[in-house]
N, C-alpha and C positions, 0 to 999 in steps of 0.2 A: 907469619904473614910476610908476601914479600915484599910489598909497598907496592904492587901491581893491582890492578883492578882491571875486571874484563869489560867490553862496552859491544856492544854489535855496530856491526858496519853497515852504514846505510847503506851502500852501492851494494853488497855481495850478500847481506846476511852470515858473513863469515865473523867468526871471533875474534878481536883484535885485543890485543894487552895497551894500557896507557898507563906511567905510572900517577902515583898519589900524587909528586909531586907538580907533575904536569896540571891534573884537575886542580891543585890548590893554586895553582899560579894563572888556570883560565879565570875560576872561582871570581882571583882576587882584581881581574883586569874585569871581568862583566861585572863586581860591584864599584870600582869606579866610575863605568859607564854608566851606574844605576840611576846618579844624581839626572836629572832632566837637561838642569843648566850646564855640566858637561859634556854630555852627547850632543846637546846642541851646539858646544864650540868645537868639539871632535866632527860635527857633522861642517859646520861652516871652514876649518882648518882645510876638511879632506878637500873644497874648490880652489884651495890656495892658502897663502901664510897669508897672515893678518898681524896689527899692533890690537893691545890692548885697550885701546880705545875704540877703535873700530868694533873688536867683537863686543864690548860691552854696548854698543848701538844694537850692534844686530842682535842682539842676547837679549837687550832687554834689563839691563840690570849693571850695577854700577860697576866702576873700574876696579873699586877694593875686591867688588865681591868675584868679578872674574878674573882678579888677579890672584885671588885665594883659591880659586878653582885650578887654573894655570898649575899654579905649584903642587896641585895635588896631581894632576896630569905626567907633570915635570917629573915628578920624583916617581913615580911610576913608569916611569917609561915611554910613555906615550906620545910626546908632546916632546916637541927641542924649542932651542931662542936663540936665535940671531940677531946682531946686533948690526945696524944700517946708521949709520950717523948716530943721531942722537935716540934713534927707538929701536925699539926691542921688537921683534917680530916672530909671530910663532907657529911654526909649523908639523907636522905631522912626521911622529917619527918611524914608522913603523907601514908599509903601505897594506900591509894583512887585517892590519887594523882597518883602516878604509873599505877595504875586500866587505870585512863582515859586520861594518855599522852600514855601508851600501846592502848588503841581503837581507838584512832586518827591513830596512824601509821597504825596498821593494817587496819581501814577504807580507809587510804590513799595509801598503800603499800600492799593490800592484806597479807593472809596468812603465805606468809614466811616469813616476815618483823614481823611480831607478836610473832612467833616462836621461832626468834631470841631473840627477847626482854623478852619473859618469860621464854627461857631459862637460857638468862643473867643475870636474878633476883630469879632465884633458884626458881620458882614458877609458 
């Protein structure tokens, strides 16, 4: 085996190679999105950075528990922190990421659910 795995191409219907390691590393970045509570802060981050207080208003949910989120983000890649005075502020590290939690709403939400969210993100 050569650690390749073939996938068809949505655009051409042509074969394309991707290796194993690539699927295990999509794999493992769509089950951190899996949680609700962090696609919801990966969704609120992608309009701009935020302190952790703030997202745990908009979240719905305490400061431990989306600062245990955060760090699971954090270590993953996803998510950076900057530090402004005395608070931590967290933003989006990755803009491919935004790219495709934006095509999921809109595939899920039609149109104006899209609208919103690229509006939100200056882009």
């Amino acid at each position: 085996m050569t650690g390749e795995v073939e996938v068809s191409n949505p655009r051409g219907g042509q074969s394309t190679d991707i290796s194993a390691e690539v699927l295990q590393s999509a794999a493992a970045t769509f089950g951190i999105l899996a949680a609700t509570v962090r696609l919801h802060i990966v969704w609120l981050l992608a309009a701009g950075e935020r302190d952790v207080s703030t997202l745990a208003d908009e979240v719905g949910a305490t400061v431990q528990v989306v600062s245990q989120h955060l760090a699971k983000l954090r270590l993953a890649g996803l998510v950076q922190a900057r530090r402004e005075g005395r608070r931590q502020l967290y933003l989006i590290n990755d803009p491919h990421l935004v790219a495709v939690v934006r095509e999921m709403v809109a595939h899920l939400h039609g149109p104006a659910a899209y609208r919103g969210a690229k509006r939100g993100l200056g882009g």
